[in-house]
C-alpha positions in Angstrom: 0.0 0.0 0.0 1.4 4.0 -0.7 1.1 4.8 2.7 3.0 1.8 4.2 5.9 2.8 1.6 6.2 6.0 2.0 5.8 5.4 6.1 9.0 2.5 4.9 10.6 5.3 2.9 10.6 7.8 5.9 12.1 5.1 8.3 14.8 4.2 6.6 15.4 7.9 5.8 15.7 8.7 9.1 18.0 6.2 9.9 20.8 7.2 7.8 20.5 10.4 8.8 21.0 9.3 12.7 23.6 6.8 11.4 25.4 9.7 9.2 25.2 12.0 12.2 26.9 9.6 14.4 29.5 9.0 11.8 30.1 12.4 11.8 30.1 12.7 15.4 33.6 10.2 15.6 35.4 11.9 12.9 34.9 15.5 14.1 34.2 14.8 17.8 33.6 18.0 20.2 32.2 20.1 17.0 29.1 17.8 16.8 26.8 20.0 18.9 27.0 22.9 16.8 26.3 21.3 13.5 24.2 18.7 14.3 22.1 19.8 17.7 21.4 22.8 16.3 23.5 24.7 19.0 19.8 25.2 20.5 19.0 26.2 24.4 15.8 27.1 26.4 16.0 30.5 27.5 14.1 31.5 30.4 13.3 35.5 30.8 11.0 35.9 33.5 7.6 34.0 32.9 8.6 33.7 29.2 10.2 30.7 28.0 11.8 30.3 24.6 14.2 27.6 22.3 16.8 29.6 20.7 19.2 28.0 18.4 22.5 30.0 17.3 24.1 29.5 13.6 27.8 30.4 12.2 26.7 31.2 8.6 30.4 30.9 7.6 30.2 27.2 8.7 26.4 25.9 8.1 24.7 26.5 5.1 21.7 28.3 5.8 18.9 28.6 3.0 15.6 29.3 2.5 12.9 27.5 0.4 10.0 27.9 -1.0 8.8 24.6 -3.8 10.5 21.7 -5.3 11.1 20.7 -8.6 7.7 20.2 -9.6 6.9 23.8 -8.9 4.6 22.6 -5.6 5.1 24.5 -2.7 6.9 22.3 0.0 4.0 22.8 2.5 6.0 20.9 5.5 9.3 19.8 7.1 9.0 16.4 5.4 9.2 17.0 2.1 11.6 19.4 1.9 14.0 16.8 3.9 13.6 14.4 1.5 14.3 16.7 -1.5 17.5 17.9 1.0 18.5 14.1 1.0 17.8 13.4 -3.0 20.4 16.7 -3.3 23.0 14.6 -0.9 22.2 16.7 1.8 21.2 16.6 5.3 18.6 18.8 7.0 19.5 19.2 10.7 17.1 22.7 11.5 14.5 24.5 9.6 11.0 26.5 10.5 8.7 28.9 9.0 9.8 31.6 7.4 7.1 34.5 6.6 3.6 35.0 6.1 1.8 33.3 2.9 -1.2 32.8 0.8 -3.4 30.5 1.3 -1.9 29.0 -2.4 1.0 29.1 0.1 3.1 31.6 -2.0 4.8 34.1 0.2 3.0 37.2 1.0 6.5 40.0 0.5 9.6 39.7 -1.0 11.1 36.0 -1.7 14.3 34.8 -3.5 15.8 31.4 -3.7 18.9 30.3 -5.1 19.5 34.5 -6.7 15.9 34.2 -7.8 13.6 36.9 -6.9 10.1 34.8 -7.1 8.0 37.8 -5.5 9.1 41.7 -5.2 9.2 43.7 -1.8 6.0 45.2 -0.4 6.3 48.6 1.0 3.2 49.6 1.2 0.7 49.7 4.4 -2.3 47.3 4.6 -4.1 45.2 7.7 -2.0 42.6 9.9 1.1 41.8 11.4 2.7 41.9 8.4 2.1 45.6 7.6 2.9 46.8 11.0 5.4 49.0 9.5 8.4 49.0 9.7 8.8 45.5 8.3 11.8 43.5 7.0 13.9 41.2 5.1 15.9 38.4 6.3 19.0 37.8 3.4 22.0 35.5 3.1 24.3 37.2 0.3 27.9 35.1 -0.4 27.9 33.4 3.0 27.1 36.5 5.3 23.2 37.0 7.3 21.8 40.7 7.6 18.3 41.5 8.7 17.4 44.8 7.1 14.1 47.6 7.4 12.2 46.8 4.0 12.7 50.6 2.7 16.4 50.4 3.5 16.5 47.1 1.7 15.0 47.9 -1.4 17.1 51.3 -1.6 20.1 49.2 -0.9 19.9 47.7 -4.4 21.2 44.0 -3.0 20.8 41.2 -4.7 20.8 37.9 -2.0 21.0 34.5 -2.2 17.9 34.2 -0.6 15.9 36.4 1.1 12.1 36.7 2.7 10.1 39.6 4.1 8.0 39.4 7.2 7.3 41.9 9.4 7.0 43.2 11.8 10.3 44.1 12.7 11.4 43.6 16.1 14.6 45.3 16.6 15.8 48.1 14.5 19.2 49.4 14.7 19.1 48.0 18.5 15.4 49.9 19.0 12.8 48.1 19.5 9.3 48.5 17.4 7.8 51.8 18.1 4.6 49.9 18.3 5.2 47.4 20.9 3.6 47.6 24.2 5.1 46.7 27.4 1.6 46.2 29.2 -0.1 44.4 25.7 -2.7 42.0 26.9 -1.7 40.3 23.0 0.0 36.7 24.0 0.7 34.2 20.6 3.5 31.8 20.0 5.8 33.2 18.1 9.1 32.9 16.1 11.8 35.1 14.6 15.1 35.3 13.3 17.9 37.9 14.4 21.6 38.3 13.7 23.9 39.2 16.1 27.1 41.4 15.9 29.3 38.5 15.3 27.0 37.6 12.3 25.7 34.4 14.0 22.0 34.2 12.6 19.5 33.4 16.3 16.2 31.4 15.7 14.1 31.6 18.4 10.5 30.1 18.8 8.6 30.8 21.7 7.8 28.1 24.4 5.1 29.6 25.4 2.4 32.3 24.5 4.6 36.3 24.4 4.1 39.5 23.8 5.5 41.4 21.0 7.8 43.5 23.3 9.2 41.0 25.1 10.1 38.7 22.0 11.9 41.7 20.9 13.5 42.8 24.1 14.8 38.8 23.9 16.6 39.2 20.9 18.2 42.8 22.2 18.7 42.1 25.4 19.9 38.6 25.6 20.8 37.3 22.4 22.7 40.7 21.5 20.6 41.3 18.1 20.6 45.0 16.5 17.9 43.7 14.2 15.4 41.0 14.0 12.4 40.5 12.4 9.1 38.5 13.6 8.4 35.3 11.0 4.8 34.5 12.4 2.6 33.4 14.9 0.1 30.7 15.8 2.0 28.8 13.0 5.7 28.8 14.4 7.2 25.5 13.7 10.5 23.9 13.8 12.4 20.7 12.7 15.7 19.5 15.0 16.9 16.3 13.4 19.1 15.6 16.6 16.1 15.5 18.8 13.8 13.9 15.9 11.4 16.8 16.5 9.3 17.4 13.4 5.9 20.1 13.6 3.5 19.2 11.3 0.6 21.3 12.7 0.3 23.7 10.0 0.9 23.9 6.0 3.8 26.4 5.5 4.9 28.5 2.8 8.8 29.9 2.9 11.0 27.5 5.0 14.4 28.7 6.4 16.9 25.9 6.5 20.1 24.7 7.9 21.4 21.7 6.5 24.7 19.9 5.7 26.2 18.0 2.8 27.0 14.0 3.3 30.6 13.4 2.7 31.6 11.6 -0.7 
């Protein structure tokens, strides 16, 4: 039956990748944690609770993605793994990147691979994503930046890859002019920051938190001059090391960190 062999197809997947992980834990020993566990942590900050996981762009290879081959939207974790794996690669962390469509397709500006598949948005509408200012996450030749969506656009870059979201959190170590110390608005949420070193900080929110203090997170303690919110009530994530796999919600944009398998 399809659903017993794609169930078969998924178990054995899996199992190389634990077996290629532990591999590669005996040939490069005390470096293991920080490719293949994701270099993730709770953070507690008083009643909040979060999982932040830190990347070296200039080690990991982080991308984002959007649809496979056949021009479908990935939609999940799962998928994209296996397309990952078919490239000889190994996902070890992804989640949602940005707001969508319900078709899936992301909502601002999205490139893949140099690509620009959708154009910035710089104009104001209803929603998260328009509480201006927004942003762009980009990787361009190896290096993270989070920038304000105006700036971005009159910057003239061309990334790698790149996805708008918004709002932002932190701007130029300020947090969002519209934030609310006292807001009575609780969600799970996530976001991405980079830090002054470069590393690039996921973070995805344990618990339900308020806008200002998932921003005063990435200022405060993870040392962030910008970040930018990726979404709510959908925030998902995939850790290979501790088999962790959401697969709550459909998704459109996924930000990945994977590896390639040794030849």
């Amino acid at each position: 039956m399809p659903g017993i062999a794609a169930k078969k197809r998924a178990h054995e997947q899996g199992a190389c990748v634990r077996k290629f992980l532990s591999i590669l834990g005996l040939l490069i020993g005390s470096t293991l944690p920080s490719l293949a566990q994701a270099a993730c942590a709770d953070v507690i900050d008083g009643d909040a609770r979060y999982l932040a996981c830190r990347f070296d762009p200039g080690r990991e290879d982080i991308r984002l993605h959007l649809s496979g081959p056949d021009g479908k939207a990935y939609g999940g974790f799962a998928k994209l793994r296996q397309q990952l794996w078919a490239e000889r690669r190994v996902l070890t962390f992804a989640m949602n990147a940005g707001m969508y469509h319900n078709d899936l397709s992301p909502v601002g500006y999205f490139a893949e691979y140099g690509k620009v598949l959708k154009p910035a948005v710089t104009g104001g509408g209803w929603g998260n994503f328009h509480l201006l200012p927004n942003g762009v996450f980009l990787m361009t030749d190896g290096k993270a930046s989070v920038m304000e969506t105006k700036a971005f656009v009159a910057s003239g870059l061309t990334p790698d890859f790149g996805t708008q979201s918004g709002p932002m959190l932190v701007i130029d170590g300020e947090l969002h002019p519209r934030f609310l110390a006292d807001s009575d608005s609780f969600k799970i949420r996530n976001g991405v920051g980079v830090d002054a070193e470069g590393h690039v900080h996921m973070v995805v929110s344990r618990v339900p938190v308020r806008f200002y203090d998932f921003a005063r997170l990435f200022r405060d303690r993870l040392g962030c001059a910008n970040a930018l919110y990726l979404d709510g009530t959908i925030s998902s994530v995939f850790i290979a090391e501790e088999k962790r796999m959401d697969r709550l919600f459909p998704m459109g944009p996924i930000l990945s960190v994977s590896m390639p398998i040794p030849q």
